[in-house]
N, C-alpha and C positions, 0 to 999 in steps of 0.2 A: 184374854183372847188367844187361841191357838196360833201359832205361827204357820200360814199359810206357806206354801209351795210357790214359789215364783217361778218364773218361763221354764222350757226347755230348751232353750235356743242357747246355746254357747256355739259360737261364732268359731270363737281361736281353737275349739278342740276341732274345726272341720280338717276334712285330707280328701284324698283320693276315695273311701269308703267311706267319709260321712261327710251327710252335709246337711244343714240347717236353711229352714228357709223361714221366713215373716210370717206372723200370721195374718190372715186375708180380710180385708172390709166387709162389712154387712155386705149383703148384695140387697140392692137399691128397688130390682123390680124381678120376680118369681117367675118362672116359666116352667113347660112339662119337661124340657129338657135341662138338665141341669149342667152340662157341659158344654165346651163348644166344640171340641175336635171330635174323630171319629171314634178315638181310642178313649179318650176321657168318656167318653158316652158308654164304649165297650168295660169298661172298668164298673162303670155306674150298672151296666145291668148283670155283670158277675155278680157283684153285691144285692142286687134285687132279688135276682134267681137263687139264691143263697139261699136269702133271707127267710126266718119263720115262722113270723109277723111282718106285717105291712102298719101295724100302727105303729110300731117303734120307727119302723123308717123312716117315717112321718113326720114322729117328733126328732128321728135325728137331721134328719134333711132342712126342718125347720130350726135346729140350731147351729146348722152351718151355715142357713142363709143370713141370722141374725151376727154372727163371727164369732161364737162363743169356744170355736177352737184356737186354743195357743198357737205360739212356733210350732214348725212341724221339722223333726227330725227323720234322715232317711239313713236308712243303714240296709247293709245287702240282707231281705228276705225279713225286713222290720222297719215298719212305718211306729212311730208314736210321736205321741204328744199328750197336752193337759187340756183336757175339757173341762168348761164351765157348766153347772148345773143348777139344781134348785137351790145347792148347800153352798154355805160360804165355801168352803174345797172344793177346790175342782180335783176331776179324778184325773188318774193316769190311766191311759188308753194305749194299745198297741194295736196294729195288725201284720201277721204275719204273711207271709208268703213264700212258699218254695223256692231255693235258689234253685238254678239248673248246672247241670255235673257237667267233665269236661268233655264229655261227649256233643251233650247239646251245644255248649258253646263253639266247637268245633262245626259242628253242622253250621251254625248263625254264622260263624264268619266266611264259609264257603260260600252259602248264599250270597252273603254282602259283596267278597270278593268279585262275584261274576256278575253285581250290579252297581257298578260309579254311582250312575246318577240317582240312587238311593239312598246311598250313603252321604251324596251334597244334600239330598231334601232332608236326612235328618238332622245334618249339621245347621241348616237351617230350622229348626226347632219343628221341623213336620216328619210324622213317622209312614211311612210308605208299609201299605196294606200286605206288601209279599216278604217284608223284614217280619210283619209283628206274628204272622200266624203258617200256620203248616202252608209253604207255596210253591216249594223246587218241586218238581214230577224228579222221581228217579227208580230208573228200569230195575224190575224184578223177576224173581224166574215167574215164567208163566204161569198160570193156572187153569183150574177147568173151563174158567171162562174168558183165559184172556184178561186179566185185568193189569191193573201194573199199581203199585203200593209207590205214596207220597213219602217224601222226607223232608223233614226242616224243624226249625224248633217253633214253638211258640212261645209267645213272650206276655200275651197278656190272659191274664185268667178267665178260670172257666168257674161256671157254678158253684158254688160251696168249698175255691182254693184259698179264698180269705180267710184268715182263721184270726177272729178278734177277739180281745180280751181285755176285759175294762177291771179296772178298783172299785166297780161300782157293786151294790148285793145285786143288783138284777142280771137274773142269769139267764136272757133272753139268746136269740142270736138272729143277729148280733142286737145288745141293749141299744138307745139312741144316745150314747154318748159313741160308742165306736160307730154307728152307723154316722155321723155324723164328721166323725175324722176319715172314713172312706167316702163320702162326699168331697170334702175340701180336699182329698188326695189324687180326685177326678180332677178339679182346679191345677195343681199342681202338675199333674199331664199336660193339662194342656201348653201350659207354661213350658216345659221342658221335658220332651220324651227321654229323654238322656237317664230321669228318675227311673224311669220301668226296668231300662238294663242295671241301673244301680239296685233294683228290688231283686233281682233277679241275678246277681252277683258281683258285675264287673264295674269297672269305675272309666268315666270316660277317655282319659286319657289313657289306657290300659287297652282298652278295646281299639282308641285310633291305632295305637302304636304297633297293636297284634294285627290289624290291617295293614297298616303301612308295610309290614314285613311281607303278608300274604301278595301283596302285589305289587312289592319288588320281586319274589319269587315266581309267582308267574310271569312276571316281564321278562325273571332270564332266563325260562324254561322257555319261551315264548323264542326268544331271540337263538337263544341252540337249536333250537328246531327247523328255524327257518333259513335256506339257503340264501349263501350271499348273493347279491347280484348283478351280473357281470357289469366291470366300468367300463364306461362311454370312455374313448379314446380316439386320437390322431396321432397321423404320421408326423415323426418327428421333422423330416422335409416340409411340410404343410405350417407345423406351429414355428417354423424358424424362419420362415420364408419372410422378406421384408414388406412389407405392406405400406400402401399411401394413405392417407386418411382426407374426404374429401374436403375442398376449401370451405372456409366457413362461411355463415350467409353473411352480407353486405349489413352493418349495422344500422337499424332503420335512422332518420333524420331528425333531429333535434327539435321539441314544439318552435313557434316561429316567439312566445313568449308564453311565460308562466301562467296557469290557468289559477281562477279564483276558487277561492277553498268554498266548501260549503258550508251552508249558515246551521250555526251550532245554537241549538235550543238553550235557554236559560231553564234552569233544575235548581231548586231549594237546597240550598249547602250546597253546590257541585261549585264550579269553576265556573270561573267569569265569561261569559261568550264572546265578550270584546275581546279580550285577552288572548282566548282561544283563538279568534280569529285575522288575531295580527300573527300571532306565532306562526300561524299557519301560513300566512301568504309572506312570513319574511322568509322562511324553511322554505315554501315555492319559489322564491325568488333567489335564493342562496344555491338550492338544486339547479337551477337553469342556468346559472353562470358558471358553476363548477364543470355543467356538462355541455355546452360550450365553449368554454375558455379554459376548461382542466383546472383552473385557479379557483378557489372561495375567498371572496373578499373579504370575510372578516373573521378566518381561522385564527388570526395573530392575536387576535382583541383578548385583551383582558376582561376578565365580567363586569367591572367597572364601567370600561370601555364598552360594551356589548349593549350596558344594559342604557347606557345613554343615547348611544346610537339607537335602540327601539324605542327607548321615549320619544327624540328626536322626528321619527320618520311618523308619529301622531302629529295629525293635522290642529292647530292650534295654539295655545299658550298654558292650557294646563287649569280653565277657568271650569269647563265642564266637568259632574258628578264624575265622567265615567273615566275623564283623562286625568281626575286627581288621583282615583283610584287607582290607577297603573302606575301613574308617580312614586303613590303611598307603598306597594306591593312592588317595584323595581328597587326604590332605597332602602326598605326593608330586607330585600334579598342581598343588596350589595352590603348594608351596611352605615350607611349614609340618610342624610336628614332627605325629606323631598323638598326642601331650598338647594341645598347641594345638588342637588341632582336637576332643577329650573336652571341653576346658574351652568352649570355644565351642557345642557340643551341647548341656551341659548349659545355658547361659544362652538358647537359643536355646528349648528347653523350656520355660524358665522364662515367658520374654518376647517368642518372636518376634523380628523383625529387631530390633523397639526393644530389646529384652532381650538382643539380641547388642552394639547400638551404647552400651549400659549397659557392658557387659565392656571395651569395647576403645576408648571415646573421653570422656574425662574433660573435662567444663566447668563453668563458673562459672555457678551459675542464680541470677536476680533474687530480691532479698532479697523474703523473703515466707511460700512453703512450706518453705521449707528453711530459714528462721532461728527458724521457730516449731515444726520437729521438737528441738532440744534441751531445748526446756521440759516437752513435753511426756514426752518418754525419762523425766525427773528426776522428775516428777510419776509418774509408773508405778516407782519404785524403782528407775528402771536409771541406772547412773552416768554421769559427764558424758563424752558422745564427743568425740572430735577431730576437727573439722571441716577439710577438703581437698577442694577444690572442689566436687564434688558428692558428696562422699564422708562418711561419719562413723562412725567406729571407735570401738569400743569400746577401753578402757584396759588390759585386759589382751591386746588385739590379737587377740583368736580371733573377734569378728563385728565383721561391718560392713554399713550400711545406704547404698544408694547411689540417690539421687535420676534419675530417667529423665525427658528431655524430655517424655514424657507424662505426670509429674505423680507417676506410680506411684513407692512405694518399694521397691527390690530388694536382698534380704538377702545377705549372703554371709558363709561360716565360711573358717579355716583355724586351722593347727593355730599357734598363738602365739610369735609372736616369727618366723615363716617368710615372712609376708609371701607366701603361697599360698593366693589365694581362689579358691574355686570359689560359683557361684550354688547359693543354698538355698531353700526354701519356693517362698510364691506370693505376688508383686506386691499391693501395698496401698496404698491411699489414705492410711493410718494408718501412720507409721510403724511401732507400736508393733504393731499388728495384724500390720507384714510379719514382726514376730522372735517370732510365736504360731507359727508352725509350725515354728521351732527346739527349742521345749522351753518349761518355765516360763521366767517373770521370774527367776525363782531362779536357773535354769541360767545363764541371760543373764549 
């Protein structure tokens, strides 16, 4: 077998002067127009008007709409690529086209220059009607009748400026393998005007950058031409003069209490709406007191600390779906089991931050209150505790009374011999008074 021709598309040899593009999908459903923009269409009927045969057109229009053209390569004033045909080789196909000299490119960027917003619609991949064809009016000597002669260049061709040339023996013009790459190069318009001035010499970043200059140069011819004008001024008495600024308004009055947040919809994967809605009315509640009282009560709190106090201020015991789930989702932010975090609720209940720092920080307090609660146990018929730091347990190990920096005594039960206290009753000056809301002395 002969060894076939593979693409023309090399990617890495592209620059500023060439550039390669993919070749195009079948197209799916035919119409009489074969392009979509206005220029891809103008391109389509250069090549028709050209053309010197219509059956060739026919069948090349019919093999671009089938994809049988390769990559297509552009180069200034040369379109080519590989056409597929009846023969296992496909042939190489070019069309040329005239570049334009520095004159005409001179005129195109004058025009451009004296039109912004033509130059964003091409940047935006649309080509504006007064860039592609003869459109500046410019004055000339008169004539016998008055007329005045246009100037500008044109960028897309006219009748018979294609000039194609196939590998193929058919020496039509153009055969339907080049009519059929000046189809797919109508596509290619549309896609990117940017190709036409590449057909026609210049590469784009060449052309912005030959603008960019044009119209910093007219900004400073622009700016020397115009008189400066005259500055606004004051007497220097007038701007050094002391001035009073008037008093401010009376700061309005404080709500009379925090207002309720509003109810936050439940959303699939979003955030929890109970959750949401405690944050929100502890933040309402945290805001009222700051601005009332200039204080936040609980700036000091560690997150520990923080996050117990909002378990806390949930109504209940922690048995409901939705109170486990804020348990679950607080100890998991802190760190902490949600038993840790039950047992830390209840003591927090009990006593506040002191009644949480009772639970979880055991110290040696000065002889005094604390060496004069065992006499007093014994004297009420309760038997002799065992004292540990600020602790003092009962002998069969199911209560224990434990001393708080503030003076209070805080009870605590667990089930004997397990050495699992949870906070019980309510804080007392009286040892003996804190183990009245356990049960009798008897129970005790």
């Amino acid at each position: 077998m002969p060894r076939l021709p593979g693409t023309m598309a090399a990617p890495s040899r592209d620059g500023e002067l060439r550039r390669t593009f993919r070749a195009f999908e079948p197209r799916t459903s035919g119409g009489e127009v074969f392009a979509e923009s206005w220029w891809g269409n103008a391109w389509v009927t250069a090549l028709e008007e050209g053309a010197l045969d219509a059956a060739r057109l026919m069948r090349g229009r019919a093999y671009a709409d089938k994809g049988h053209v390769d990559a297509i390569t552009v180069t200034p004033g040369l379109v080519l690529a590989y056409v597929h045909g009846s023969r296992p080789r496909p042939y190489r196909v070019q069309v040329r086209l005239r570049t334009l000299d520095d004159d005409e490119w001179d005129r195109f960027l004058d025009t451009a220059a004296e039109r912004p917003a033509d130059i964003a619609a091409l940047l935006d991949k649309e080509l504006p009607q007064s860039l592609a064809g003869v459109a500046t009016p410019a004055p000339a000597p008169a004539s016998a009748s008055g007329g005045r002669s246009l100037r500008g260049t044109r960028l897309l061709p006219g009748p018979g400026e294609l000039e194609p040339h196939c590998s193929c023996p058919d020496r039509g013009h153009p055969c339907k393998h080049a009519a059929a790459l000046c189809y797919q190069t109508a596509r290619l318009l549309d896609e990117d005007p940017f190709v036409l001035l590449l057909l026609r010499g210049r590469g784009e970043r060449e052309l912005l950058d030959a603008l960019s200059r044009r119209n910093a140069a007219r900004a400073a011819r622009a700016a020397q031409e115009q008189r400066p004008a005259a500055l606004p001024g004051v007497r220097a008495s007038e701007a050094l003069a002391p001035r009073t600024l008037p008093p401010l308004p009376a700061p309005l009055p404080p709500p009379p209490h925090p207002e309720q947040p509003p109810v936050y919809p439940g959303a699939p994967g979003g955030p929890d709406p109970f959750a949401l809605d405690q944050l929100a009315t502890d933040a309402a509640a945290r805001a009222h007191s700051l601005l009332t009282t200039g204080r936040d009560p609980v700036a000091e709190l560690t997150l520990w600390q923080d996050a117990v106090r909002l378990a806390a201020a949930r109504p209940g015991s922690g048995l409901t779906a939705t109170t486990r789930a804020l348990y679950a989702s607080l100890a998991a932010a802190t760190g902490r089991t949600p038993a840790d975090l039950a047992r830390a609720v209840a003591a927090w209940r009990q006593g506040g931050l002191e009644g949480l720092a009772v639970l979880e920080e055991p110290w040696d307090p000065p002889a005094g209150r604390f060496d004069r609660a065992r006499p007093l146990l014994l004297a009420a018929d309760l038997p002799a505790f065992r004292p540990w730091h600020n602790h003092l347990t009962h002998p069969l190990g199911h209560v224990q009374l434990r001393l708080g920096r503030d003076g209070l005594w805080y009870a605590y039960e667990s089930e004997p011999g397990r050495d699992d206290w949870w906070p019980r009753g309510t804080p007392d000056l009286d040892p003996v008074g804190a183990l009245t809301g356990l049960g009798s002395t008897d129970d005790v």
